[in-house]
C-alpha positions in Angstrom: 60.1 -94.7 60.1 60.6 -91.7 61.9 64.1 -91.1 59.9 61.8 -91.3 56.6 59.3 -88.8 57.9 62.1 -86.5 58.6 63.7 -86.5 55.1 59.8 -86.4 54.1 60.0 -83.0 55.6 63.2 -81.8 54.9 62.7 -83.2 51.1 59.1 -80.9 50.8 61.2 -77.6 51.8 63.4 -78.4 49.6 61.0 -78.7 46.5 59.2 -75.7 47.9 62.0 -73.2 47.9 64.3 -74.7 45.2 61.6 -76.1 42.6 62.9 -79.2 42.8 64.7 -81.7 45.3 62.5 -83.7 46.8 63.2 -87.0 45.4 66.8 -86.1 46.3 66.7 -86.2 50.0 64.1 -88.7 50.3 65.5 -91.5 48.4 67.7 -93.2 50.5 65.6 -92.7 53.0 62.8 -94.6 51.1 64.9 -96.9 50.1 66.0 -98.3 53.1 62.5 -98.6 54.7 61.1 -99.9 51.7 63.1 -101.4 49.4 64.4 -99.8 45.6 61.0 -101.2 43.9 58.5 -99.8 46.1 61.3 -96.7 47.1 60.7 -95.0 43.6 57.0 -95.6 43.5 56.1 -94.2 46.6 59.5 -91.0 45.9 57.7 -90.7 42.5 53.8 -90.7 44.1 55.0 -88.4 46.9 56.2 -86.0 44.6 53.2 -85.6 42.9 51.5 -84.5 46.3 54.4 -81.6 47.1 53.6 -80.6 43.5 50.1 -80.0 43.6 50.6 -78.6 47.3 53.0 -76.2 46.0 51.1 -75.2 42.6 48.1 -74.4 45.0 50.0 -71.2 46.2 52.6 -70.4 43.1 50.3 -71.4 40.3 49.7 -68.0 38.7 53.7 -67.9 38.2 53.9 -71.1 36.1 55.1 -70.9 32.1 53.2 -74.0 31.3 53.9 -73.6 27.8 57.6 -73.9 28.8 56.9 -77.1 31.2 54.6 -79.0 28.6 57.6 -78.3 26.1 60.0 -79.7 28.7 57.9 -82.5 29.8 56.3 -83.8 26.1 59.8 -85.5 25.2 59.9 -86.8 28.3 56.6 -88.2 28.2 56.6 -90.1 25.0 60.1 -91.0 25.7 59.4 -93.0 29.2 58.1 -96.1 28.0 61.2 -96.7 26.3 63.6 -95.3 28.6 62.5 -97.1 31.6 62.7 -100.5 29.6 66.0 -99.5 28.6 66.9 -98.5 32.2 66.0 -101.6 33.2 68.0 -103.7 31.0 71.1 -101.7 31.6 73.8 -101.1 34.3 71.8 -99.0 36.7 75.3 -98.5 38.7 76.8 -97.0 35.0 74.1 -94.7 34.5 73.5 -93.8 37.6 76.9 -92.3 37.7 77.1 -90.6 34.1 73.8 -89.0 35.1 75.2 -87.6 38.0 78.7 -86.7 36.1 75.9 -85.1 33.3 74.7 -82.9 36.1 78.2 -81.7 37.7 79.2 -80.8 34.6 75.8 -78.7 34.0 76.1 -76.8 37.3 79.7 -75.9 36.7 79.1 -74.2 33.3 76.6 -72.4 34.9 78.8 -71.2 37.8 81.0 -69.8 35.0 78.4 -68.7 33.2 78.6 -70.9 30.2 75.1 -70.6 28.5 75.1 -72.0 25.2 72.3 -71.1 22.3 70.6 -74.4 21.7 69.8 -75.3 25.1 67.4 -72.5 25.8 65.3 -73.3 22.3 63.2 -76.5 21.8 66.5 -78.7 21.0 67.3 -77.9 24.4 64.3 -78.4 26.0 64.0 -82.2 24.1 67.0 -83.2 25.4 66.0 -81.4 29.3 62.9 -83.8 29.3 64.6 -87.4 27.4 67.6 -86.6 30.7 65.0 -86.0 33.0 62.9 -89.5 31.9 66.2 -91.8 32.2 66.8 -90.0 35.5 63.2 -90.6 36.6 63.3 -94.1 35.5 66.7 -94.7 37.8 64.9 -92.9 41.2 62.1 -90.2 41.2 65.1 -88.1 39.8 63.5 -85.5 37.2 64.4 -82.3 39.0 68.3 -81.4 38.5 68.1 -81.3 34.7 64.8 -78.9 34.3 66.0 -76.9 37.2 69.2 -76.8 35.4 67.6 -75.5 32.6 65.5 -73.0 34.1 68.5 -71.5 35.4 70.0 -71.2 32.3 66.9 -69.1 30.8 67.4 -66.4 33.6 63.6 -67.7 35.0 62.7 -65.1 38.1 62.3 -67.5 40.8 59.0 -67.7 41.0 58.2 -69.1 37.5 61.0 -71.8 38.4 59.4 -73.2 41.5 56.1 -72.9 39.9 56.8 -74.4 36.3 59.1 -77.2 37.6 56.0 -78.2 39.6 53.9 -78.7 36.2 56.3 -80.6 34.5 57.0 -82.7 37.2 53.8 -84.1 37.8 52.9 -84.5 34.2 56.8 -86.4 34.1 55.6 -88.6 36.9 52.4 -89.6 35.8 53.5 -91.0 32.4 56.7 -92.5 34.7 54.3 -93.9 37.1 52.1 -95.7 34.0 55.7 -97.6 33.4 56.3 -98.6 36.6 52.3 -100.4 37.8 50.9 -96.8 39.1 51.0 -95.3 42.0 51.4 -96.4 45.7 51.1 -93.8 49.0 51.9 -94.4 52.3 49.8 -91.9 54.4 52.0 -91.7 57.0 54.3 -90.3 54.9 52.1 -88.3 53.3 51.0 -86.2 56.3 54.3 -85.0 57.0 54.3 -83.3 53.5 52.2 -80.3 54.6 54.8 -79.8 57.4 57.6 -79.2 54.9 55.7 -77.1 52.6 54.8 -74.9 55.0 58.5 -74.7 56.5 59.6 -74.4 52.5 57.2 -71.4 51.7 58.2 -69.3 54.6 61.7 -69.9 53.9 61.3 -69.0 50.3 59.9 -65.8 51.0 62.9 -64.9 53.0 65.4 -65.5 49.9 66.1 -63.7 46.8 66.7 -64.2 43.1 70.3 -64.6 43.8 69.9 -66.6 46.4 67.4 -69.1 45.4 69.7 -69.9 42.0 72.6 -70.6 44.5 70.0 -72.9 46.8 69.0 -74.8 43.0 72.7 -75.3 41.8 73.4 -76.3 45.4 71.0 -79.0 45.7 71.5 -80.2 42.0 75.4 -80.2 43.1 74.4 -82.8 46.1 72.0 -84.9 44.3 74.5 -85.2 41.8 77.1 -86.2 44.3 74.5 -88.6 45.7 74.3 -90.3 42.7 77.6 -90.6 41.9 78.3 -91.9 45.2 75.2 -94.6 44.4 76.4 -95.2 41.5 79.7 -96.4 42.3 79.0 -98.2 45.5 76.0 -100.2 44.2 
């Protein structure tokens, strides 16, 4: 337990500063202390809270037209996706999402920012990534961040707007999956995190909050590769 409180904390900071990452470093945490059923309920639940905790302070910086555009495909998508999750390889697709990832970070370390994936083609195929990736274990984050990035969003709006359209991704995820499930223990150690997280984040720049999202979207990438392939 007290290993899952810490990556409780550690994952709220995360999701604070970077936008996103919460699911990341909780998961195998989770997952050991409560099995991979019950693990992405409770990830998925638990990110909800650090959402809402978050939105409470950076809400005036959200694009919420850009998160409901992000999230919509996502949403009417997760029905489907989770049954089809379900009934495939989960090791396979585990490791071509993390592959999908790698390969998005390392076009934009060089810089490689094609057209269609800042307009609403973009965006569909953001939230249909993000669903699958939900569906496999709470992990919705590493695409829309992703994509944020690649819009040029101040870092504000990133945090802010990834909050939105991850709790409106995790409710229709949660509806697929029997609802939600908290364990309060591990919710009281989410205030602890976002309150490490949010004097953190006012410590880094634009600069330097991209290279803290493409560095946690590089190892939750790697995490799921490594997943992936070990079963």
């Amino acid at each position: 337990m007290l290993l899952a409180l810490a990556a409780v904390v550690v994952g709220a900071a995360a999701q604070t500063v970077a936008g996103f990452g919460f699911a990341l470093v909780c998961a195998p945490a989770l997952v050991a202390l409560l099995g991979p059923g019950a693990a992405v309920r409770t990830v998925i639940t638990l990110s909800c809270v650090i959402s809402a905790l978050v939105l409470v302070r950076a809400r005036r910086h959200a694009r919420w037209r850009d998160a409901v555009l992000l999230a919509v495909p996502g949403m009417v998508l997760a029905v489907p996706l989770a049954a089809a999750v379900h009934r495939a390889d989960a090791r396979v697709l585990t490791v071509a999402a993390g592959v999908v990832t790698l390969l998005a970070v390392a076009a934009l370390v060089r810089d490689l920012r094609p057209r269609w994936l800042g307009g609403t083609l973009g965006a569909g195929v953001v939230g249909a990534v993000s669903a699958a990736m939900n569906a496999l274990g709470g992990l919705s984050g590493p695409a829309a961040a992703l994509y944020a990035v690649h819009r040029r969003w101040p870092p504000p709006a990133v945090t802010a707007t990834l909050q939105v359209f991850g709790l409106l991704l995790n409710a229709a995820t949660l509806t697929t999956l029997g609802g939600p499930t908290l364990d309060w223990r591990l919710c009281a150690a989410l205030p602890v995190g976002w309150v490490a997280g949010t004097a953190l984040s006012r410590r880094l720049d634009a600069a330097a909050t991209r290279r803290v999202v493409l560095a946690v979207a590089t190892a939750g990438a790697m995490a799921a590769v490594a997943r992936g392939l070990t079963g």
